[in-house]
N, C-alpha and C positions, 0 to 999 in steps of 0.2 A: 841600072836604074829601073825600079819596076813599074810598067804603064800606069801612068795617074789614072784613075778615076774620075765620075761629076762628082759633085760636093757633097750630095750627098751620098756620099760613098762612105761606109767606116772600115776602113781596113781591120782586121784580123791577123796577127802571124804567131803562129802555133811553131814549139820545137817538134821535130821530125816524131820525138815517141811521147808525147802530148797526151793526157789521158782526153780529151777533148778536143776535136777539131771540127768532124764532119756531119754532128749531128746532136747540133747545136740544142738546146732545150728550157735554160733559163738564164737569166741576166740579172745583174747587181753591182751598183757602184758604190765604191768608200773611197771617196773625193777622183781622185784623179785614175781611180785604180777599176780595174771589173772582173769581177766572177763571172763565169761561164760554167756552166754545166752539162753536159750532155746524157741522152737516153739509152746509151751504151757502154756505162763505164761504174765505176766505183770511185768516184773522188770529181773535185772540182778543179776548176784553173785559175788562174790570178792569172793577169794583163797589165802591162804598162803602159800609162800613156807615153807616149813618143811624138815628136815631128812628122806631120803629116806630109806625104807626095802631093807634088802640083797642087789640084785644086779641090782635091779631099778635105773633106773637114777634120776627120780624126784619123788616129791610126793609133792599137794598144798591141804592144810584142812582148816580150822578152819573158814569155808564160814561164810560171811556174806550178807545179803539181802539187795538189795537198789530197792523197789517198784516203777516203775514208775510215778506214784501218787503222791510219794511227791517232786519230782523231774520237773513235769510238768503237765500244763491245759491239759490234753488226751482229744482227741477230742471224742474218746467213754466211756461207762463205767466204772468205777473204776476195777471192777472183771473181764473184758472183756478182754481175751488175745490178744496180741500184735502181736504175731506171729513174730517175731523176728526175723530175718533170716541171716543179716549180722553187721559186729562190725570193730572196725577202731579207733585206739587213734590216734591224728594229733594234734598238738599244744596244749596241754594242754586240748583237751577235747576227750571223747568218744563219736564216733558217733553211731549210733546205726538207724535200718532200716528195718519196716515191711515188710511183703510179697505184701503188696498192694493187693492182689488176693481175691476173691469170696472162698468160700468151699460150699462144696457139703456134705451129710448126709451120710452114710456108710450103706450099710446093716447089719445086726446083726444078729449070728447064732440062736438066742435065740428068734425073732421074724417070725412070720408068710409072706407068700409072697406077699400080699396085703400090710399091714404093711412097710414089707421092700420095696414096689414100692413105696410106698408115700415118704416116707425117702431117697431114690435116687432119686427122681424128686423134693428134697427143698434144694435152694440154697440159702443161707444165706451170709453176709458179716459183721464180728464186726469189729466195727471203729477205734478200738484201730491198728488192721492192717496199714491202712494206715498212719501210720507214719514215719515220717522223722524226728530225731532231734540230737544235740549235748548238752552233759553234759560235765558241768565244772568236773575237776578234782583237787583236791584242798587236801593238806596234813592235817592231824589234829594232835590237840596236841601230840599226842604218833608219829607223823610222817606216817603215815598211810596215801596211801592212800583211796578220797571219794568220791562220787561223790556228788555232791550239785545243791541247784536249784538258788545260785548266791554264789559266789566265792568272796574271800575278797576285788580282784582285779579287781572285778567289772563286771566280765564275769558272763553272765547268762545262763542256762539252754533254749534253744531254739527250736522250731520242726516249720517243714515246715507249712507256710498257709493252711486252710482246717480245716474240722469239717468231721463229721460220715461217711460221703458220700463220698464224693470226699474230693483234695486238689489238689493243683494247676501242682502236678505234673499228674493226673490222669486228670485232664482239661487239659491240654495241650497234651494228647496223644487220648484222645474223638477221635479226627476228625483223626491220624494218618493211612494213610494207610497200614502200618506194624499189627500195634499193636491196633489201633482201636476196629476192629472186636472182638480183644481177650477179652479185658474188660471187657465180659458179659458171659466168660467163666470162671469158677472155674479153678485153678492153675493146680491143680492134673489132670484135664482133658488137657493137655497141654493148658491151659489159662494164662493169665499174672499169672506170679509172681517173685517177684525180691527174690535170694536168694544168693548174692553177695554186697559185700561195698568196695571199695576201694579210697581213699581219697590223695588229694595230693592236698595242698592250699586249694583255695575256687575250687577245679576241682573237681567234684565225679562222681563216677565210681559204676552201678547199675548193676550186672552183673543177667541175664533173667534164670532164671530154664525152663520156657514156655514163646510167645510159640516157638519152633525151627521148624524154617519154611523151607521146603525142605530140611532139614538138617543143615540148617545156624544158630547157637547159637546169641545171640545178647547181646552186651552194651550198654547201655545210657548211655551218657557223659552230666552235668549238669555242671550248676556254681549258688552257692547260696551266700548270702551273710545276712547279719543281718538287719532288716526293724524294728525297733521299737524293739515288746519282741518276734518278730514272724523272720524266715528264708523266706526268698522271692528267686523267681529262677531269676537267673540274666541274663543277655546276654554272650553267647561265644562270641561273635563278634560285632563288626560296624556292621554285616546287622540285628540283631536280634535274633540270630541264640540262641531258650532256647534249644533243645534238639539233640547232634549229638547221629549218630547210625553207630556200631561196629556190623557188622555181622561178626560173627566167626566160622570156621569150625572146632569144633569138634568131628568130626566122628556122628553125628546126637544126643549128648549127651548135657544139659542144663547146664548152669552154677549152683554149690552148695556154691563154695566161688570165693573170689576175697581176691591177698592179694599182696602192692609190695614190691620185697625187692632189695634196691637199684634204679637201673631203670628199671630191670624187671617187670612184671606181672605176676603173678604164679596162673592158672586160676584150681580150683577143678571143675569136671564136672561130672554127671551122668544122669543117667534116667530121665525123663522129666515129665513121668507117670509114675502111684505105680509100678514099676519092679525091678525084681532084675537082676541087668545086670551091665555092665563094670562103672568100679567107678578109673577115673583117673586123673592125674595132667598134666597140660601144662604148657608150658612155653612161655612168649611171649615178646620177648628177646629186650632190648631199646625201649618200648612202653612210659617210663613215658616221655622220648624225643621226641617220636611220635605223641601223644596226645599236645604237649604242641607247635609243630608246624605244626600242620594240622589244617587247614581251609575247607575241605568237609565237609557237614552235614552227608552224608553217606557213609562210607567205608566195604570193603571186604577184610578179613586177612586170609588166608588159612598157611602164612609162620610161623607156630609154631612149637614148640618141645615138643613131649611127654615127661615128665620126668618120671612119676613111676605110674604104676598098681597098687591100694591099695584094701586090701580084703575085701568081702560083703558077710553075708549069706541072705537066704532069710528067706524075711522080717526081717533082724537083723540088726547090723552091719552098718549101713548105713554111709558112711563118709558123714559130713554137715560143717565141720568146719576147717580151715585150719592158720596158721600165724607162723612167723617164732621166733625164740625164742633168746632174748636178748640175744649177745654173753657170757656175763656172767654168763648167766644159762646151756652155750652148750660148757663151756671149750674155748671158740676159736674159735669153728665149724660153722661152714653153719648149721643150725638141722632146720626142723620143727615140728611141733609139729601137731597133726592130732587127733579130736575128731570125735566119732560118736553118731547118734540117733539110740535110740531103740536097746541098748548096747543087746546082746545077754548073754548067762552065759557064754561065755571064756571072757566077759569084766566085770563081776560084782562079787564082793565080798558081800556076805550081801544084804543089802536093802540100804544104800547108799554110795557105792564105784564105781565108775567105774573106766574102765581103757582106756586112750587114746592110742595114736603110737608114737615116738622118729622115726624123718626120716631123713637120709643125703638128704641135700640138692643138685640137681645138675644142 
């Protein structure tokens, strides 16, 4: 029997070759059920709920893997990770959305200092990152649900325009005076990278990890729409308008999730670069009403609400993942639910358990 947990404990139990276990990166429920995703892989996970230990609240097992691959034409690799970063059910499908970002090569204790220069001076980008797309979700005969790459009802598996290199969202921000420049910077080095999803109709909402420019966090506000078997970015407006921008102030910290509930926006934020530093929740109170009657391309929001400090060790503990949890899974309650990367040992049992957070919502 494995050690219960406090309550607010959410169990996690991954199969041993799990394309997702340890580094965890977005969340989504369809009723009883959860996606996970993680920022090392090409595909997502489904979770069961199950009978919770002792005095744990939840506990989801009995994963199953849905590959990218067979779900859509990837503009890179089959083996090439996706980088995955944020997640979003909206109408019947899950949307799902790389980092867009460049990586940089790590130095390694185990190599030499010439070695490890050449390894910090190569920057690389796999294509599978640049993704944009929605998958059908569709029940199967057991009632389950799955994800599919065409739904009975005729809904297909879709990812934004584009191939290895770019796609038409990374072409449309080339020339950007904001975010231009960043492009050709690696994420971690505060360079682009989108590590936020939030969805409301054809409106999405790309919330920016990097780069935070003199402290102003940022959103890119889109509208896509279906073009054939591909996602094409649509107009906000009569004048043209593909791309509005959301500078946001918080405290000089990047967005890690984006998630609404109701008409709020409930924005996770941390570190921009590898640090271990304040890892917290905002709140940004009648935004999905804001968004849906403002006409500026570019806005300044300083008017938010801290909701809740969440804990980080270094290098551990990272929160990446944020959504709030069917009322039928929280009694009644406001709860979210809070995963991290690079679970530390007070989140892991085993070789494949972690454990996420149970939070009142406020």
């Amino acid at each position: 029997m494995p050690n219960a947990r406090m309550p607010n404990a959410v169990r996690l139990e991954f199969c041993p070759d799990s394309l997702v276990q340890s580094n965890l990166s977005g969340a989504a429920f369809t009723g009883d059920w959860l996606w996970v995703a993680g920022d090392e892989a090409c595909g997502l996970d489904r979770l069961r709920r199950l009978d919770p230990f002792g005095r744990e609240t939840l506990r989801f097992g009995e994963a199953r893997d849905f590959p990218l691959a067979d779900l859509l034409d990837l503009p890179g690799a089959v083996g090439e990770e996706a980088d995955l970063e944020g997640m979003a059910v909206a109408d019947g499908f899950l949307w799902v959305v790389g980092s867009h970002g460049l990586k940089r090569k790590n130095a390694k204790p185990d190599r030499g200092h010439a070695d490890n220069a050449k390894r910090l001076a190569k920057v690389t980008l796999d294509g599978n990152r640049r993704l944009l797309a929605c998958l059908p979700i569709e029940l199967d005969a057991k009632g389950e649900p799955c994800l599919v790459r065409k739904s009975g009802d005729g809904r297909r598996a879709m990812r934004l325009k584009g191939d290895a290199q770019t796609n038409l969202l990374t072409r449309a921000l080339a020339d950007d005076p904001h975010f231009g420049p960043y492009m050709a910077i690696p994420g971690k080095d505060n360079g682009f990278d989108i590590e936020g999803l939030a969805v409301d109709g054809r409106r999405l909402l790309l919330g920016l990890r990097g780069p935070v420019l003199r402290g102003w966090s940022a959103l890119l506000e889109i509208s896509v729409e279906a073009h054939g078997d591909q996602l094409r970015m649509a107009p906000l407006d009569d004048r043209g308008t593909l791309i509005r921008k959301h500078f946001l102030q918080l405290d000089g910290l990047g967005v890690r999730d984006l998630h609404f509930s109701g008409d709020d926006l409930y924005i996770l934020a941390g570190p921009t670069m590898v640090l271990n530093g304040d890892i917290r929740v905002f709140k940004w109170p009648a935004a999905r009403q804001l968004f849906a009657d403002n006409r500026e391309p570019v806005r300044f929001e300083s008017a938010l609400m801290e909701s809740v400090p969440l804990p980080h060790g270094r290098g551990t503990n990272r929160a990446e993942a944020i959504c709030a949890l069917p009322l039928a899974l929280s009694g009644g309650k406001a709860r979210w639910l809070v995963l991290y990367d690079a679970p530390g040992a007070d989140r892991k049992e085993g070789e494949h358990t972690v454990f996420g957070d149970l939070l009142r919502q406020e």
